[in-house]
C-alpha positions as CSV (number, residue, x, y, z in Angstrom):
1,X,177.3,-140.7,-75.3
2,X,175.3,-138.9,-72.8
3,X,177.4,-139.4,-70.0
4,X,180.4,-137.9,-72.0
5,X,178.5,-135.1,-72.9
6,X,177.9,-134.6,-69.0
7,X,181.6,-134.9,-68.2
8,X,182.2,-132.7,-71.5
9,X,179.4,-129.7,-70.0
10,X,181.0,-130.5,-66.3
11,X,184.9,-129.5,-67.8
12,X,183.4,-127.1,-69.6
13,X,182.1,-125.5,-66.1
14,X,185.4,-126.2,-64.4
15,X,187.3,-124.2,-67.3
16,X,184.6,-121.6,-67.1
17,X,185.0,-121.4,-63.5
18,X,188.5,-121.4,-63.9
19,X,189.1,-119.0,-66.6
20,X,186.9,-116.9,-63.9
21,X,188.8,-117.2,-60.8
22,X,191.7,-116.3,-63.1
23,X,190.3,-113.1,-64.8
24,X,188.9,-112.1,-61.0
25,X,192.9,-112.6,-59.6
26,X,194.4,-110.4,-62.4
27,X,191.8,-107.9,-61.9
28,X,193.4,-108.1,-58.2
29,X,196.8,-108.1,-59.7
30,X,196.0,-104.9,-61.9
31,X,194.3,-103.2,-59.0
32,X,197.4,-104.1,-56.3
33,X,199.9,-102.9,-59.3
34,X,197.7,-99.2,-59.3
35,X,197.6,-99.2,-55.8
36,X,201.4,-99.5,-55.4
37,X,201.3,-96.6,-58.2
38,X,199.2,-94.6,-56.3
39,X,201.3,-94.9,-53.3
40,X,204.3,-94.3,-54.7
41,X,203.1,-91.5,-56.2
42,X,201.9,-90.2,-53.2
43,X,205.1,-90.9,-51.1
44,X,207.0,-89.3,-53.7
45,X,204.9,-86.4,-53.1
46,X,205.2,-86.1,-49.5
47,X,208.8,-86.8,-50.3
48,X,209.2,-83.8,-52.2
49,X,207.8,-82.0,-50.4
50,X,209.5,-83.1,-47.2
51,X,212.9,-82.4,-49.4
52,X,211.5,-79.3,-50.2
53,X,210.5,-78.2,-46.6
54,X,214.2,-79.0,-45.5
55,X,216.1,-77.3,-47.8
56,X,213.7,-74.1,-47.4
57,X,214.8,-74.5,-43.6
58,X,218.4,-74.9,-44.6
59,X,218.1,-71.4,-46.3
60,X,216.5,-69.8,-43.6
61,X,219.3,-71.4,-41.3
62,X,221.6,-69.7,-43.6
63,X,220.1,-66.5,-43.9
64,X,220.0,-66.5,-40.2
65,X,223.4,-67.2,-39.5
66,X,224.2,-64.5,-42.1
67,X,222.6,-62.0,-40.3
68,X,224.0,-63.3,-36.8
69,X,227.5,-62.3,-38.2
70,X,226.6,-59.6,-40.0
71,X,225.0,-58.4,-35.9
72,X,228.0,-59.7,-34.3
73,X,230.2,-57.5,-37.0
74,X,227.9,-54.4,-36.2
75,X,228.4,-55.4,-32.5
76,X,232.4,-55.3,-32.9
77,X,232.0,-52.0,-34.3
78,X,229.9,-50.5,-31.8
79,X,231.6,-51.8,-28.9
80,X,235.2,-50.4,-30.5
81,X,233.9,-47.6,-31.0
82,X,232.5,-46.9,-27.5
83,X,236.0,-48.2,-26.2
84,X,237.5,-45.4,-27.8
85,X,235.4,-42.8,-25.6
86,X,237.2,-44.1,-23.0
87,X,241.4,-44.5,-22.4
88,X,242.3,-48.0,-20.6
89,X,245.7,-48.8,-18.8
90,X,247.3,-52.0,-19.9
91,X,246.9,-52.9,-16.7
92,X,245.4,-52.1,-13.1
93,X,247.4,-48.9,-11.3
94,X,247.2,-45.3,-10.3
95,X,246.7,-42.6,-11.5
96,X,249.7,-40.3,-10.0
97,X,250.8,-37.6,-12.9
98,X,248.5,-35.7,-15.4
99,X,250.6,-34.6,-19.0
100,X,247.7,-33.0,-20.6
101,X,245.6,-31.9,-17.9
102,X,243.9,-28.9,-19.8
103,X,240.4,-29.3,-20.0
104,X,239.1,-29.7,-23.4
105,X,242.2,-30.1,-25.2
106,X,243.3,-32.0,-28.0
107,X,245.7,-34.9,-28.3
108,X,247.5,-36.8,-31.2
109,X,247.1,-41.0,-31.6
110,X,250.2,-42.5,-29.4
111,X,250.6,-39.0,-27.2
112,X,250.9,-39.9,-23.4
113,X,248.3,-38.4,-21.8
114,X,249.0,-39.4,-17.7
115,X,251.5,-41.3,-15.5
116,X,250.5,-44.4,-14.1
117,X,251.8,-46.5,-11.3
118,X,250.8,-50.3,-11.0
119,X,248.8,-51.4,-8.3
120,X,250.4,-54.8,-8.2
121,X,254.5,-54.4,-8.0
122,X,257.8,-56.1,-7.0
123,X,259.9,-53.8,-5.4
124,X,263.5,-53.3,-6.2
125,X,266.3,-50.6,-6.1
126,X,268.1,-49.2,-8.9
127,X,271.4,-48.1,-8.1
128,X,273.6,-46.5,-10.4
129,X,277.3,-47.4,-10.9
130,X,280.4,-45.2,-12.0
131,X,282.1,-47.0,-15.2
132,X,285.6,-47.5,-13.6
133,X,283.2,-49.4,-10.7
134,X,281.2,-51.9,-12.8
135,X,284.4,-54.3,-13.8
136,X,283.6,-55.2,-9.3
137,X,279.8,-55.7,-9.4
138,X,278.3,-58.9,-10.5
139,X,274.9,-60.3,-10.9
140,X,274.1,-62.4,-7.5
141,X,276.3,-60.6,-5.0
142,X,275.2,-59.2,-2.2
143,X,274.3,-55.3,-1.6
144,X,273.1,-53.5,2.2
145,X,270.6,-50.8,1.3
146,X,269.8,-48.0,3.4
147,X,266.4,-46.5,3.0
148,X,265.6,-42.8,3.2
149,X,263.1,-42.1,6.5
150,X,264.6,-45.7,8.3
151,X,267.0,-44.4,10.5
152,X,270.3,-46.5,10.2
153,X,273.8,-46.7,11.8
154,X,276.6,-48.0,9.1
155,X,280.4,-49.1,10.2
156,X,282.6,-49.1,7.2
157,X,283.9,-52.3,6.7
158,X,281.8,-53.2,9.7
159,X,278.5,-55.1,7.7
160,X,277.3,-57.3,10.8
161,X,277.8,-54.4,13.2
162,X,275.7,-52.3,11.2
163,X,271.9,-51.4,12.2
164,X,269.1,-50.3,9.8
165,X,270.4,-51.5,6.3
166,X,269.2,-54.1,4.7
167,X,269.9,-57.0,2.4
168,X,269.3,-57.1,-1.6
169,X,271.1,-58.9,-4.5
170,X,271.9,-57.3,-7.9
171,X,269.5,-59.4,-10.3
172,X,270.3,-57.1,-13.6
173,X,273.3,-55.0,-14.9
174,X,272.4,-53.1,-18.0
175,X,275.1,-53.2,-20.7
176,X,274.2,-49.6,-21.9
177,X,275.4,-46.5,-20.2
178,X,272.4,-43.9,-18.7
179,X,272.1,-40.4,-19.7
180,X,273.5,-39.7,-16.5
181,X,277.2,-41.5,-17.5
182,X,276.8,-44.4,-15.2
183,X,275.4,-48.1,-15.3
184,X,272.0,-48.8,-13.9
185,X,271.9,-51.9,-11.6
186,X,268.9,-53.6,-10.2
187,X,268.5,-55.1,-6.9
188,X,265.7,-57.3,-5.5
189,X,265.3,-58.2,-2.0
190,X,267.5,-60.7,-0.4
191,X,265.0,-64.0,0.7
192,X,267.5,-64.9,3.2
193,X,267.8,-61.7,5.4
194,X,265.3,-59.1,7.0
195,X,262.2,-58.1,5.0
196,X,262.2,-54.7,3.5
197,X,259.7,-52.4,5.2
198,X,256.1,-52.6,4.0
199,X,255.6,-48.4,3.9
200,X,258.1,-48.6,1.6
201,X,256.9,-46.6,-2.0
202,X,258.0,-46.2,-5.3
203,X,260.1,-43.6,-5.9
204,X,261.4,-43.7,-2.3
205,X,264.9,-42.6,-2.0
206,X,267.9,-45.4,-1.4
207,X,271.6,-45.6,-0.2
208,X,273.2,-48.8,-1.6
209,X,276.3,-50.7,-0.7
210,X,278.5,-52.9,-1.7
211,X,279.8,-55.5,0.0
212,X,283.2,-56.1,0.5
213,X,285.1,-59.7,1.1
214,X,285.9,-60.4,4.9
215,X,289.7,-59.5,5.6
216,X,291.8,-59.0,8.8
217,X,291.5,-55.7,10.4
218,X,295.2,-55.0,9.9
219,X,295.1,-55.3,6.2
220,X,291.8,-53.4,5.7
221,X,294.1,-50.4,8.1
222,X,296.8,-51.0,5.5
223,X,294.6,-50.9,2.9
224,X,292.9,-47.3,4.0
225,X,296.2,-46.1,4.9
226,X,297.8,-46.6,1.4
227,X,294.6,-45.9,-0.3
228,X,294.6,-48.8,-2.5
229,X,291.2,-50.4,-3.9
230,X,288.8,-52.6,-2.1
231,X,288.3,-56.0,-2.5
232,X,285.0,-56.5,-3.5
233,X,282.7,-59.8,-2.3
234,X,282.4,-61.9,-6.1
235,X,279.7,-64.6,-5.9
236,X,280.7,-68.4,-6.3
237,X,278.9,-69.0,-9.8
238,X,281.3,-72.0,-10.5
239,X,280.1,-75.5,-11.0
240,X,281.5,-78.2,-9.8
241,X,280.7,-81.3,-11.9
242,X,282.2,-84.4,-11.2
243,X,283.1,-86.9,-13.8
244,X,282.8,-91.3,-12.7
245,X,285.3,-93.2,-14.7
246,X,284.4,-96.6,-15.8
């Protein structure tokens, strides 16, 4: 009997011990669980407050680019208003012909207010042409221009013998009749004969002519005699196109 009673009191200890050890691991477990509380709560915190300090810097970020455009629309203002103190060309030129050249005075929106030539310029001639004459000019044909201050020597009828004309080609033929009752043509210069001379201006004065086709001299005599019209030169604008049969 004794010895059961000593392996009773020794289970008894065990169960003790046990029941110990068990009470000491769910105090663990209890203080583990609070812990993770405690550190949720505080990440939560610092969450929030992380959330927080973004979206405060969103608004700032807004408010700033707020008042960037609301600067950049004051800017736009100020600098189209200081562009009206001044009146700009559409582009670069010269000055050569004041309208309102009072000092002082006044001017309406859309009045002209000075002449300008461009500084950058193709030259060409306009030549004008009598309505009975257009029906024998054509776009591409050749023209011999005679500038006012060149000294030149022309031979009717005589284009090759002729000394200081030179050549252009009619690049435009307006379809609406000038103030002055006659067509405005427009010749450029031609690529494939002497280049005009550089001291050449705008507004320079110009003696055009038009070519005629090549005949023998006997008809152009017979021609002058009986006073009938000229020929006149008419570019080849035809197109050949040739056609393979299969």
């Amino acid at each position: 009997m004794e010895e059961k009673r000593a392996k009773l009191q020794e289970a008894d200890a065990k169960l003790i011990s046990q029941q110990n050890k068990y009470l000491s691991t769910k105090n663990e477990l209890i203080n583990a669980q609070i812990a993770i509380s405690t550190i949720s709560a505080t990440y939560g915190d610092k969450l929030a407050k992380a959330q927080s300090g973004l979206y405060t810097a969103q608004s700032s970020g807004y408010d700033t680019e707020a008042e960037v455009s609301k600067l950049e629309t004051s800017l736009a203002n100020y600098t189209k208003r200081t562009s009206l103190l001044f009146v700009t060309a559409p582009q670069d030129g010269y000055i050569n012909k004041a309208i309102k050249a009072g000092i002082g005075e006044t001017f309406k929106e859309g009045e002209q207010l000075v002449s300008i030539m461009p500084a950058d310029y193709d030259l060409a001639v306009e030549m004008y042409v009598r309505p009975i004459d257009l029906p024998l000019i054509h776009t591409g044909e050749n023209v011999r221009v005679q500038f006012d201050g060149w000294p030149a020597i022309v031979f009717s009828g005589w284009p090759n013998v002729s000394y200081g004309t030179y050549g252009a080609k009619i690049v435009a033929i307006e379809n609406y009749i000038s103030s002055n009752g006659k067509y405005r043509v427009l010749l450029k210069p031609d690529a494939d004969d002497v280049a005009w001379p550089e001291a050449i201006r705008v507004g320079s004065g110009a003696k055009s002519i038009a070519l005629l086709n090549d005949v023998p001299i006997w008809f152009e005599l017979w021609r002058q005699i009986n006073s009938f019209p000229p020929d006149f030169y008419k570019p080849d604008s035809k197109t050949e196109y040739s056609k393979d049969k299969k």
